[in-house]
N, C-alpha and C positions, 0 to 999 in steps of 0.2 A: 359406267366408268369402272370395270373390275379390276383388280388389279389391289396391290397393297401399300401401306401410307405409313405402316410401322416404322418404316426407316427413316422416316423425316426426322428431322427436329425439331422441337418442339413449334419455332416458330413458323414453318413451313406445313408442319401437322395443322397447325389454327387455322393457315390459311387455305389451305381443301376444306376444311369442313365446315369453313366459311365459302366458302363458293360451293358446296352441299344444301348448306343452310339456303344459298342464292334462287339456286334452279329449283328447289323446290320452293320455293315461295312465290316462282313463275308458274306453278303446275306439273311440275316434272315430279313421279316418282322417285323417292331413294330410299333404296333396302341398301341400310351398312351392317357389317357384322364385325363386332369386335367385343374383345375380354376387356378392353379397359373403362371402368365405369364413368371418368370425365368425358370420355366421347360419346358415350351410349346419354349422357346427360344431357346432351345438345338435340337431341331426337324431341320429335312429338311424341311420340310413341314406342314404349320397348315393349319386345316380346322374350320371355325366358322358354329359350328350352332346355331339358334338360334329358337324356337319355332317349333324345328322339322323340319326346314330348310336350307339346306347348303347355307350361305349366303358371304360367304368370304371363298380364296384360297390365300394365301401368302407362294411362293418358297423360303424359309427363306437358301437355299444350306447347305452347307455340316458345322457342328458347329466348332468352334473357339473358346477356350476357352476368349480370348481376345476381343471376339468381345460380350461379353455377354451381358455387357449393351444396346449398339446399337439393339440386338437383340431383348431384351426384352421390351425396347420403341417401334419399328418394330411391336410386339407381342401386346402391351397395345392399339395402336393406331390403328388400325385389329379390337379389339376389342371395344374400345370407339365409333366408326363407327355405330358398328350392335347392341349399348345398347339402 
């Protein structure tokens, strides 16, 4: 699904990444790439790169709607590391 989702709003944003959340949990691959750390919070897994190098691997498991905050400080601090 390429293509960009920044434009949504917020409530439209939930709802792609809820149906991300879907198809992979059917077995379908998803590589998302995005700067904002509440969406990167919803991943199993981030990868940081930075200057063309993979510099961080955080096994963030399986999302929790409840655990979003924790996740997304998890996700900022990953990232405050490799700036």
């Amino acid at each position: 699904m390429p293509g960009r989702a920044g434009a949504l709003d917020s409530g439209a944003s939930d709802a792609v990444l809820d149906l991300l959340l879907q198809v992979n949990a059917e077995g379908v691959a998803v590589v998302l790439v995005t700067h904002d750390p509440r969406v990167a919070a919803r991943a199993q897994r981030l990868l940081v790169l930075a200057d063309g190098q993979l510099c961080a691997h955080v096994d963030l498991g399986p999302f929790v709607p409840d655990e979003l905050d924790a996740r997304t400080r998890a996700v900022t601090d990953a990232l405050d590391q490799h700036r």
